[in-house]
DRENRO-33247 format. One line per 4 residues: number of its first residue (from 1); their letters; for each residue x, y, z of N, C-alpha, C. Coordinates in Angstrom, 1 decimal, decimal comma, always signed. Example, Ala and Ser with C-alpha at 12.3 -4.5 7.8 and 13.67 -1.06 7.14 Angstrom:
<mitis>
1	as	+13,2:-5,7:+7,8:+12,3:-4,5:+7,8:+13,2:-3,3:+7,8 | +12,8:-2,2:+7,1:+13,7:-1,1:+7,1:+12,9:+0,0:+7,9
</mitis>
This chain:
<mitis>
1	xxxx	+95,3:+100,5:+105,3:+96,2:+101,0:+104,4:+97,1:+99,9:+103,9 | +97,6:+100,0:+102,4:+98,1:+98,8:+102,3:+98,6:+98,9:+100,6 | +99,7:+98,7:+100,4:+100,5:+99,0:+99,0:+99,5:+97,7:+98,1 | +99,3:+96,9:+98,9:+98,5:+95,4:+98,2:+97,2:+96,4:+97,0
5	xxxx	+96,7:+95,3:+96,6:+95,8:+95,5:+96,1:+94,6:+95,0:+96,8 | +94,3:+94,5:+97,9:+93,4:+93,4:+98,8:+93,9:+94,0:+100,2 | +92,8:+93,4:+100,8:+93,0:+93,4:+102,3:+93,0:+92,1:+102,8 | +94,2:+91,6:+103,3:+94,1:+90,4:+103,9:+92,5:+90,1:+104,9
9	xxxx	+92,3:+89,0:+104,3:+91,1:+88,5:+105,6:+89,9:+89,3:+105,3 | +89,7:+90,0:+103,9:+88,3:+90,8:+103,8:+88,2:+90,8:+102,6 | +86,7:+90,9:+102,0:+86,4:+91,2:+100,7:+86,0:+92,6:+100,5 | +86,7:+93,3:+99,4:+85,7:+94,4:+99,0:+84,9:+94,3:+97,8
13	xxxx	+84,2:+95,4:+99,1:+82,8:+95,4:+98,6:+82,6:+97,0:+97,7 | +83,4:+97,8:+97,8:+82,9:+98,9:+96,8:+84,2:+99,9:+96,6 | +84,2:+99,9:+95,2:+85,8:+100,5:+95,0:+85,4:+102,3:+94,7 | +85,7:+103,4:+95,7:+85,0:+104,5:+95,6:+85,7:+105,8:+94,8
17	xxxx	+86,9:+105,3:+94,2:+87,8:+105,9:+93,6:+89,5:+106,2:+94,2 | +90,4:+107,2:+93,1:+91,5:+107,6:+94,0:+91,2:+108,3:+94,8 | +92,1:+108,4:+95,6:+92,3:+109,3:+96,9:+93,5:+109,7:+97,1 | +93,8:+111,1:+97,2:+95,2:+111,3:+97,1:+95,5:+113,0:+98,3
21	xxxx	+96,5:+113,0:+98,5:+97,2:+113,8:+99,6:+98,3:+115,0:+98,7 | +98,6:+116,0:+98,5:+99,6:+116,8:+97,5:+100,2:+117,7:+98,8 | +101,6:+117,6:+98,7:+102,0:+118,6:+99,6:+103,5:+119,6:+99,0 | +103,3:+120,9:+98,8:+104,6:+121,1:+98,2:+105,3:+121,7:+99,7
25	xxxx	+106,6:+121,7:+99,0:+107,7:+122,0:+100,2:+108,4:+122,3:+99,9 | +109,5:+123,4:+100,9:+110,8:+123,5:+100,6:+111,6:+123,8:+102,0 | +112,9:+123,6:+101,8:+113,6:+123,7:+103,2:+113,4:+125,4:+103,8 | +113,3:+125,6:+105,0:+113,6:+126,4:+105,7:+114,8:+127,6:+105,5
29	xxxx	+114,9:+128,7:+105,7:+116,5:+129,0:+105,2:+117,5:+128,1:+105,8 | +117,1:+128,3:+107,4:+118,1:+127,7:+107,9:+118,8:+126,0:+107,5 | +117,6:+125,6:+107,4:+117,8:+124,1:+106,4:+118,9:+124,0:+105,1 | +118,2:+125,3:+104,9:+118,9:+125,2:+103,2:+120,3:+125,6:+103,7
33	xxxx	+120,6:+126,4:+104,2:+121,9:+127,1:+104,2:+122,8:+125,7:+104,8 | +122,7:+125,2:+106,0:+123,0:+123,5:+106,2:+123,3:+122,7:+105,2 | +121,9:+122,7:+104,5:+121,9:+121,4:+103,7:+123,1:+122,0:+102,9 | +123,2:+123,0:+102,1:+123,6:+123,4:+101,4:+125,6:+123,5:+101,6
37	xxxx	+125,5:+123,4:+102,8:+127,7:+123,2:+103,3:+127,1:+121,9:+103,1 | +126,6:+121,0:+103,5:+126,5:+119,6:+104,0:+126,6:+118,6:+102,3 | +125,8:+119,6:+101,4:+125,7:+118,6:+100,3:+127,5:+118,9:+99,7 | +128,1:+119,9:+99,9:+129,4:+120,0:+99,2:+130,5:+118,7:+99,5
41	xxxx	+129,8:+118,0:+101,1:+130,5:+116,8:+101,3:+130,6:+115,7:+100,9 | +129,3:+115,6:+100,4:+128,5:+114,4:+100,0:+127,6:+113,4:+100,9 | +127,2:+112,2:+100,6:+126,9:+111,8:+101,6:+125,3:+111,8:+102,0 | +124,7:+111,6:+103,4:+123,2:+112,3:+103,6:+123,2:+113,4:+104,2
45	xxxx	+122,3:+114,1:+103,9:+121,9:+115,5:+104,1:+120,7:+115,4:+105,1 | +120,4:+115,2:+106,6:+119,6:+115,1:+107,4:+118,2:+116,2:+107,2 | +118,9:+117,4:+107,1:+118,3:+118,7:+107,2:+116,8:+118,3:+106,0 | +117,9:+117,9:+104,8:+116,6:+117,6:+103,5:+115,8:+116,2:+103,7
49	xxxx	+116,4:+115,7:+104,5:+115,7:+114,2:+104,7:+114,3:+114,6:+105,6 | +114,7:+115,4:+106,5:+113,8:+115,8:+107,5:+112,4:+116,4:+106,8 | +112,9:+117,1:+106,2:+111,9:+118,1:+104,8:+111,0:+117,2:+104,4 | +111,8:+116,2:+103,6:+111,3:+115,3:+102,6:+110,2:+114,1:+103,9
53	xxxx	+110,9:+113,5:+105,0:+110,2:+112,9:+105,7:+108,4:+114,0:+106,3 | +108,9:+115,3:+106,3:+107,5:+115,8:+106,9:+106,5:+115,8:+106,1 | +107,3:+116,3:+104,8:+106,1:+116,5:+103,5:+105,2:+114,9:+103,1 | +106,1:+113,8:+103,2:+105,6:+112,5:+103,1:+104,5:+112,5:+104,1
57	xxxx	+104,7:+112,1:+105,6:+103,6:+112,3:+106,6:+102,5:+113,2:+106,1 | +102,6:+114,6:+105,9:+102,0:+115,9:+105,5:+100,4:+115,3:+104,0 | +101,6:+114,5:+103,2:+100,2:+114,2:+102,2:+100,0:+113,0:+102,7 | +100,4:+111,9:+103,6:+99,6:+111,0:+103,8:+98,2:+111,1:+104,3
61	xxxx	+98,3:+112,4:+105,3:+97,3:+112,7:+106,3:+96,4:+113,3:+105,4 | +96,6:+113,8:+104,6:+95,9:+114,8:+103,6:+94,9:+113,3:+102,5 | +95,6:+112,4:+102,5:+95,5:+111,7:+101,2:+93,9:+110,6:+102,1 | +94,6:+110,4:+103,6:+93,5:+109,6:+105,1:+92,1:+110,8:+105,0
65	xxxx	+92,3:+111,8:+105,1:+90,8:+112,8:+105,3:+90,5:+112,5:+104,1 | +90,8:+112,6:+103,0:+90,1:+112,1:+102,0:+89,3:+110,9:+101,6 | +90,3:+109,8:+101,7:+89,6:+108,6:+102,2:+88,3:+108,5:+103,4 | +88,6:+109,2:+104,2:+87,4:+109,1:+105,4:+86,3:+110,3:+104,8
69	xxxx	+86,3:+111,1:+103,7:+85,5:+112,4:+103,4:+84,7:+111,3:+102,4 | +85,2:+110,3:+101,6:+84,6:+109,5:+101,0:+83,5:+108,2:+101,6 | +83,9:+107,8:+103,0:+83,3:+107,0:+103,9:+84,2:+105,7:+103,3 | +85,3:+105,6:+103,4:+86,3:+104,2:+103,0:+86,8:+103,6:+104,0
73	xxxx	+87,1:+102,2:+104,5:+87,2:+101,9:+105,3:+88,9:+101,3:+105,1 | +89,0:+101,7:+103,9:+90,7:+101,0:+103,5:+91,1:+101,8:+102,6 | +92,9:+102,0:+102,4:+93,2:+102,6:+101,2:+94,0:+101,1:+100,7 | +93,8:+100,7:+99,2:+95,1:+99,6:+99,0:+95,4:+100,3:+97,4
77	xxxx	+96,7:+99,6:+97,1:+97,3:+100,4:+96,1:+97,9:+101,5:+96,4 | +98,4:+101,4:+98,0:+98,9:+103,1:+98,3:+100,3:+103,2:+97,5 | +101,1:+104,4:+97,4:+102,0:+104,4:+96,7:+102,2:+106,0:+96,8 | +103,4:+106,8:+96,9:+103,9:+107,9:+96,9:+104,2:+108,3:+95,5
81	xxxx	+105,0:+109,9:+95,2:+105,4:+110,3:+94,2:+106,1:+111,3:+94,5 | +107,5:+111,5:+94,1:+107,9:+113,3:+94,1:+108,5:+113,7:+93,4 | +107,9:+115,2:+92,8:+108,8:+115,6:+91,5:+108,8:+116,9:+92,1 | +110,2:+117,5:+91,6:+110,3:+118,9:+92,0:+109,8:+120,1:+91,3
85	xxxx	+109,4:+120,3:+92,1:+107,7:+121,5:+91,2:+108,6:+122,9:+91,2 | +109,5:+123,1:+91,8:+110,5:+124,4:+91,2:+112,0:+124,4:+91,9 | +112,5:+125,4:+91,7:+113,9:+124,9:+91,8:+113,9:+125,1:+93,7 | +114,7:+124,1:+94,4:+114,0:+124,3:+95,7:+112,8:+123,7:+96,2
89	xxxx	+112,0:+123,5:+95,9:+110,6:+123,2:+96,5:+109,9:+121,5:+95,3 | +109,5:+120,8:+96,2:+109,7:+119,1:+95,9:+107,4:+119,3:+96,0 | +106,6:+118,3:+95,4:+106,0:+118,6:+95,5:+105,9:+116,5:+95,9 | +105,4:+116,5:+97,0:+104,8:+115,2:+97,4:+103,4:+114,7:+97,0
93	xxxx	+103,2:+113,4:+96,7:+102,3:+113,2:+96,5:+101,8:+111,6:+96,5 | +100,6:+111,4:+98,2:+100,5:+110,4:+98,6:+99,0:+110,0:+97,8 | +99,2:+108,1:+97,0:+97,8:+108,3:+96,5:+97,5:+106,9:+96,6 | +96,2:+106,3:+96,4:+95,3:+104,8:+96,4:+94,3:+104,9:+96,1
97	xxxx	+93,9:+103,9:+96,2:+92,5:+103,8:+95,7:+91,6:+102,8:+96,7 | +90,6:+104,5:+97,5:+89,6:+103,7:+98,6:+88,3:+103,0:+98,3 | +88,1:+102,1:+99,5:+87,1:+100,9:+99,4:+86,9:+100,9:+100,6 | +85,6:+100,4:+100,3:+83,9:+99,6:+101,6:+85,0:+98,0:+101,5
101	xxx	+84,9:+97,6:+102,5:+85,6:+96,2:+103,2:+84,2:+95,4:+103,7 | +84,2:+94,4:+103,5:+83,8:+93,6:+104,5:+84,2:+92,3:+104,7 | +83,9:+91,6:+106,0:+84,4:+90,1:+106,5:+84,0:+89,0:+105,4
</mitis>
């Protein structure tokens, strides 16, 4: 895995397309009700960081089985995205483009 475009110390050998991970989310009540005295302070809001940190992990893993459903032995070009898909709920989205490696 690798934001590069290359893998250090290997040449590819077959570029098998994007690969990508989509995860939507939204905070928990309890989260929200938190987040929600917490944002009036200003500042970081843990509760939504936490959210936002799971859903990241959540499509990376999503975005790896795909890469491996393809038989790739690298993702490069990785790169995230998040736009909020409704009021409350953030829609993640981990993506690259997998490839055959070799020495």
């Amino acid at each position: 895995m690798t934001t590069g475009n290359e893998v250090s110390g290997y040449r590819i050998r077959e570029y098998l397309g994007i690969v990508r991970g989509i995860v939507v989310r939204s905070p928990s009540i309890g989260q929200g009700i938190v987040g929600a005295f917490k944002s009036m302070a200003g500042g970081n809001i843990q509760e939504f960081t936490d959210v936002c940190e799971i859903a990241r992990q959540e499509a990376y893993l999503i975005m790896l089985e795909h890469a491996q459903a393809l038989g790739a032995h690298a993702i490069i070009g990785m790169r995230y995205d998040a736009t909020e898909f409704m009021q409350g709920a953030t829609e993640v989205l981990a993506y690259g483009t997998a490839v055959r490696i070799e020495a």
